[in-house]
N, C-alpha and C positions, 0 to 999 in steps of 0.2 A: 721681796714684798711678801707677806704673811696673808693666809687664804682669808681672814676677815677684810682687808684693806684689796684683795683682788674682787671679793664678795661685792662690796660697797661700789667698785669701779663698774664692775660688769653691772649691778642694778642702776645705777644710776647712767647708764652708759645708754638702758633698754628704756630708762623714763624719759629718755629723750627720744628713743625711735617710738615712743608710744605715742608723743606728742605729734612726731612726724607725720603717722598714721590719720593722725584725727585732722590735722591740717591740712594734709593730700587728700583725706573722706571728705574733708568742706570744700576740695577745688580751690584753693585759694595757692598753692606751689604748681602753678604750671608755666612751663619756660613758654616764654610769649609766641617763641619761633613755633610752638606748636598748640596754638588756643584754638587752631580753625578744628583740632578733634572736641568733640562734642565729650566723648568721654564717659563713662558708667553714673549711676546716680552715686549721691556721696555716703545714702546709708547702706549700697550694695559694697559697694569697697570696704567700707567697715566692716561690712558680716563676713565678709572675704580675709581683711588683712587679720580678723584677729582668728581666724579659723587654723587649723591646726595640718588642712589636709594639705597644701603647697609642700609641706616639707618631705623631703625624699632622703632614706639613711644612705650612710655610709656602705653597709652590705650590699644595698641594692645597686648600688652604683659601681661598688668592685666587681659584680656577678654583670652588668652591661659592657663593663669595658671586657672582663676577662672571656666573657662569649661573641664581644666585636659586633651587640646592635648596631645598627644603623640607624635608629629609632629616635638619640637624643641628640643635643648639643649641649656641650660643655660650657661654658661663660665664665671666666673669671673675672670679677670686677675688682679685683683691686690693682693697684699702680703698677707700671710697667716694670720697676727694680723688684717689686716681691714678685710678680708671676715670671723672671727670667731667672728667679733663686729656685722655686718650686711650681711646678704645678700639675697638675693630673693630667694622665696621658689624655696629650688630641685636643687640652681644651682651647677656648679662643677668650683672649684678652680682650674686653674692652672696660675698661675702666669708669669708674662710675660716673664720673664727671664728664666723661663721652659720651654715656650711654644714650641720648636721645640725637647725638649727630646723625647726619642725613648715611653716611654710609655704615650704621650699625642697625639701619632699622628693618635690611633686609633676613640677617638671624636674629630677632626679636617678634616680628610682624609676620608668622606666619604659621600654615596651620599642618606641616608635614611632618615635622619632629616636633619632642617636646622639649624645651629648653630649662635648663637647669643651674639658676646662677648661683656661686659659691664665694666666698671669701676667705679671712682668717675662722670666723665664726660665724652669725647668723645677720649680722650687725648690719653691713652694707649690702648684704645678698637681698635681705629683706628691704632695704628701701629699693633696690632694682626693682624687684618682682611688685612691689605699690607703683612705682611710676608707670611701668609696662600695662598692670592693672587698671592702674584708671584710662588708659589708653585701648581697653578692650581688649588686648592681646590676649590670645588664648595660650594655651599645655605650658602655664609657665609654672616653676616648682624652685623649689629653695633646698641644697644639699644641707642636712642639720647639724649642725656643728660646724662645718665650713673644714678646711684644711688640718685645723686642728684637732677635730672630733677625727677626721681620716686616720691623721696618724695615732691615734690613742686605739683605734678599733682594727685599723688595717692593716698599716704600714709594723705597730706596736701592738699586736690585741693582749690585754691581761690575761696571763694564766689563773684557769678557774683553780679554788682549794680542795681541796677531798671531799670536804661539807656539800657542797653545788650541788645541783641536781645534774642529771647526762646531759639535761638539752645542752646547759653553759659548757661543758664540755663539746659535744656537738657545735655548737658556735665556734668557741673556740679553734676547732678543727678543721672548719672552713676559712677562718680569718687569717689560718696560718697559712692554709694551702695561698690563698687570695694573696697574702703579704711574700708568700714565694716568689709569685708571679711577679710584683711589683718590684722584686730586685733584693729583697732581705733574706743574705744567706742563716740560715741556723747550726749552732756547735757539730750535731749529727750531720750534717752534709759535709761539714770538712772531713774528708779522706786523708788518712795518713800517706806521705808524700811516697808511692813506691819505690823499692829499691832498684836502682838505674844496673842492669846486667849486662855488662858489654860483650858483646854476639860477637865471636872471633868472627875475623876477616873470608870469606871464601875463600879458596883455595881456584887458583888459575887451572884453569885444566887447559891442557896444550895438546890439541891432538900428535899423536904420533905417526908420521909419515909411512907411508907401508912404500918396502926395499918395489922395486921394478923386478918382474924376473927377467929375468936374461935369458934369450935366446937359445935355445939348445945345439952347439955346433953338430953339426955332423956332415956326410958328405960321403960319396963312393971312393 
């Protein structure tokens, strides 16, 4: 597939979560099992969903696991075959067509950690984070790029050209450290396989018995 025809997929992919957006901002998608929440006004969810601040990068998220916050939780929403292919350390599955079940609503619904839902991209992270939203839920945040953006920054980061400035370098040199951590060996860390020297065998050592002295005859 040729990047104008993935172009075309991915927009037309977002004009339909844009519609999503405006449908969930009028109340009119809410699963009946949950109407008795009253739920945010529909033009505050709007100023909400199209706003820019829910999203959390990829850096940030490798610097919480790599220093072991206990501050977020991780949420992967998509299907149980992709999150048992990959998924970022410690996250929790529930899948998006779970997400308002009675037993996901206690890592959704509260206000100790902030939660962080992710997917392939942005695509079904962001309709979590509208349904949770119009639900009042609070510290809820969208990983940008989702899985994919991860591996392009973390798992893969681009080596900057000579042209860059330091900082992309500097970048760089944290996304490698970060992508260490994550399990990706680099050329310079394989070690030439040492040469094996076989350490002659010890030597037995056998104490050596000491002679008795014998008695010294004598007599009148």
């Amino acid at each position: 597939m040729d990047k104008k025809k993935i172009a075309r997929v991915t927009s037309f992919r977002y004009q339909i979560l844009a519609m999503i957006f405006i449908v969930l901002a009028g109340g009119l998608v809410l699963l009946p099992k949950y109407q008795k929440h009253e739920g945010i006004k529909s033009e505050v969810l709007l100023s909400n969903a199209i706003s820019p601040e829910r999203y959390i990068s990829t850096d940030q998220i490798a610097n919480k696991i790599i220093n072991q916050e206990p501050s977020f939780i991780l949420i992967d929403v998509r299907d149980k075959e992709s999150f048992k292919k990959y998924s970022l350390p410690n996250a929790i599955n529930i899948p998006l067509a779970k997400l308002l079940n009675e037993e996901s609503l206690p890592y959704l619904n509260q206000s100790q950690f902030d939660v962080v839902f992710f997917s392939n991209d942005n695509f079904y992270a962001d309709q979590a984070w509208v349904l949770c939203n119009r639900l009042k839920y609070k510290n809820l945040h969208v990983l940008k790029g989702g899985i994919n953006n991860w591996f392009n920054t973390i798992i893969n980061p681009p080596k900057p050209t000579e042209n860059m400035p330091s900082a992309d370098f500097e970048l760089f040199s944290n996304r490698k450290a970060a992508s260490m951590f994550f399990g990706v060996a680099y050329p310079e860390q394989v070690k030439k396989k040492p040469v094996e020297v076989k350490k002659a065998a010890p030597k037995k050592v056998i104490p050596i018995k000491k002679k008795k002295k014998m008695p010294v005859e004598g007599g009148c």
